[in-house]
N, C-alpha and C positions, 0 to 999 in steps of 0.2 A: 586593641591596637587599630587604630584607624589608616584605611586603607590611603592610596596616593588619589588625591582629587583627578578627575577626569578632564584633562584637556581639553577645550572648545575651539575646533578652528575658523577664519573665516574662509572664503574660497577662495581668496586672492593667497593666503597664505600656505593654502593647501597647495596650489597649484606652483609654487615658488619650491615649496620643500619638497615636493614629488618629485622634481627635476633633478634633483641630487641625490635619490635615493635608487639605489641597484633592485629593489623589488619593487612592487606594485601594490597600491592602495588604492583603496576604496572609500567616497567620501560621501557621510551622508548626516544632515542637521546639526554639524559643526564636529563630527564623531569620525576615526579616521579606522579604517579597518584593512589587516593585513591582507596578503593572498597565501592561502595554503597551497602546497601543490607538490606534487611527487615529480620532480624535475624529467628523468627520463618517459614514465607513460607519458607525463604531460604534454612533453615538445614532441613527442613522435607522435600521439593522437592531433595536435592543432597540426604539425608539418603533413599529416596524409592529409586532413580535411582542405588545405591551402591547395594543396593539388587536385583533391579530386573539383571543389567548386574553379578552380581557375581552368582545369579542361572545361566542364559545363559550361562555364560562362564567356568561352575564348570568343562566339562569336557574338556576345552579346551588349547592350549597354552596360550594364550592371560591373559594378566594380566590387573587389573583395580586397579589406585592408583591415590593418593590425595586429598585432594588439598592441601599440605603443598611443593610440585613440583613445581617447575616452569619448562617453558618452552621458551626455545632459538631459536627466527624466525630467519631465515639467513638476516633479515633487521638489527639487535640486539635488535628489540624488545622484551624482555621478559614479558608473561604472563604469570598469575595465576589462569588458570583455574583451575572450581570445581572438573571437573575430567578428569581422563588421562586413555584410553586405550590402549595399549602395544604392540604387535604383536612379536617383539624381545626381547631381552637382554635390560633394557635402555643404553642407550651411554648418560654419563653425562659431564658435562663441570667445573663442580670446585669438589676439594678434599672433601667436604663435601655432596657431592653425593644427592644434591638438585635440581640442574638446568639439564633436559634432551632437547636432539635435536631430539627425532626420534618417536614424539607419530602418533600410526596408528589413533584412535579416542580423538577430545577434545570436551567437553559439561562443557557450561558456562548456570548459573543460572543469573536470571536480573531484576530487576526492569523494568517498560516501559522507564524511565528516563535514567537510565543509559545505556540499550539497545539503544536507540536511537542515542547515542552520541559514545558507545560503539562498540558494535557488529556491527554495520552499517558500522564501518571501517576495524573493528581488520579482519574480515573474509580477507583479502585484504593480511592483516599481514601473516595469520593461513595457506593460500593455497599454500606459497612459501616453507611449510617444505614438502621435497620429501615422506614422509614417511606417512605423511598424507592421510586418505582417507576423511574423513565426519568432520565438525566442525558444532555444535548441542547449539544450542542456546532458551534457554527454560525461556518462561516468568515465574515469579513467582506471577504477579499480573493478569492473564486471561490465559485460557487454550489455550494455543499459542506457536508451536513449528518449529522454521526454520532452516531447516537442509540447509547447507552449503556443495555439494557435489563435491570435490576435480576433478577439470579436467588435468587441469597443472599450472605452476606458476601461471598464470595469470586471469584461468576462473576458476567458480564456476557454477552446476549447483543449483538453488536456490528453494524450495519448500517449502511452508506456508502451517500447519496444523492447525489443531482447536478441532477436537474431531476425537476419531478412534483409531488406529495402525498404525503406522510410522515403514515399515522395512527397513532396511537397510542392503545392501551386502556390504562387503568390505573384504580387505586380511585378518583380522581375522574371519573371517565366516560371518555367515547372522546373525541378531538380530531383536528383536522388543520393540520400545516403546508404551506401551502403555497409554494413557492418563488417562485413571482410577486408576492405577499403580502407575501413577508420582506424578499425584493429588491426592494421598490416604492420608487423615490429613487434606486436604488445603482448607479452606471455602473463595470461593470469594462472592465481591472484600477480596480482603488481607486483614491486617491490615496495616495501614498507619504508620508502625515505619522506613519506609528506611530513609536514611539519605541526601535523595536526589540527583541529579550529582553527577558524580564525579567530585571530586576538584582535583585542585594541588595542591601539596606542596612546599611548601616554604622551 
């Protein structure tokens, strides 16, 4: 029995049906990928992190926005991270002022599931935008945070935490996460509502 053929989108069209869709996709060489995600860790781990960088950054340039942004990797990857740290002006890519090319920090929230399938690659993706410094990857199911720290296209240095303070310097000043902070609401294990892998669409 032969499987259902695999859809191919173009961007224009990705970007047309995204808009009418109540969850969140991920688009990459014509291929359209769901978002997993255990609804309550998930918005109570991204609602601390929006707090804690928006005190750190109250007297700064630096702006922190999304996740309704996407982001444009010079592969044409586009991601949907949780959040987007700023350092410039955004430089956006369509008239509807969604899709940017120049975040200095992204931080993606994850299931173990879809990290694994996920973030294990996308950092690969994440390190080719020049404007980049740190891509921040934070379990929502065990206090687990691997920061991805930008060298040049090709290399990342790579650092696993578990409990503490995570600082990180970069062109928008120095920051810290802290794991009491992040995990503030979140009783592990989690609850078991993710939705599993992520799929494709059809």
């Amino acid at each position: 029995m032969s499987s259902e053929p695999t859809k191919y989108w173009t961007f224009e069209e990705y970007l047309a049906w995204e808009e009418l869709q109540a969850e969140k996709h991920e688009f990459y060489d014509g291929v359209l990928f769901d978002e997993a995600g255990s609804p309550f860790a998930h918005n109570r781990i991204v609602i601390n992190l929006h707090l804690l960088l928006a005190k750190q950054f109250h007297n700064s340039i630096s702006q922190t926005i999304g996740p309704d942004i996407k982001v444009l990797c010079p592969s044409g990857f586009i991601a949907t991270p949780d959040i987007i740290v700023l350092k410039e002006p955004p430089i956006f890519t369509t008239t509807e002022m969604d899709v940017i090319t120049n975040p200095s920090i992204l931080i993606d929230v994850f299931t173990p599931e879809s990290s694994d399938s996920k973030g294990g690659t996308l950092h690969y993706e994440m390190i080719k935008i020049k404007s980049l410094s740190y891509y921040v990857v934070i379990s929502q199911e065990r206090p687990d945070i691997e920061i991805f720290h930008r060298l040049d296209n090709r290399n990342a240095r790579i650092s696993t935490h578990t409990s503490g303070t995570c600082k990180l310097e970069s062109s928008v000043g120095s920051f810290e996460i802290c794991f009491e902070d992040v995990y503030q609401g979140v009783t592990f294990p989690a609850l078991k509502w993710f939705n599993g892998p992520r799929k494709l669409v059809q």
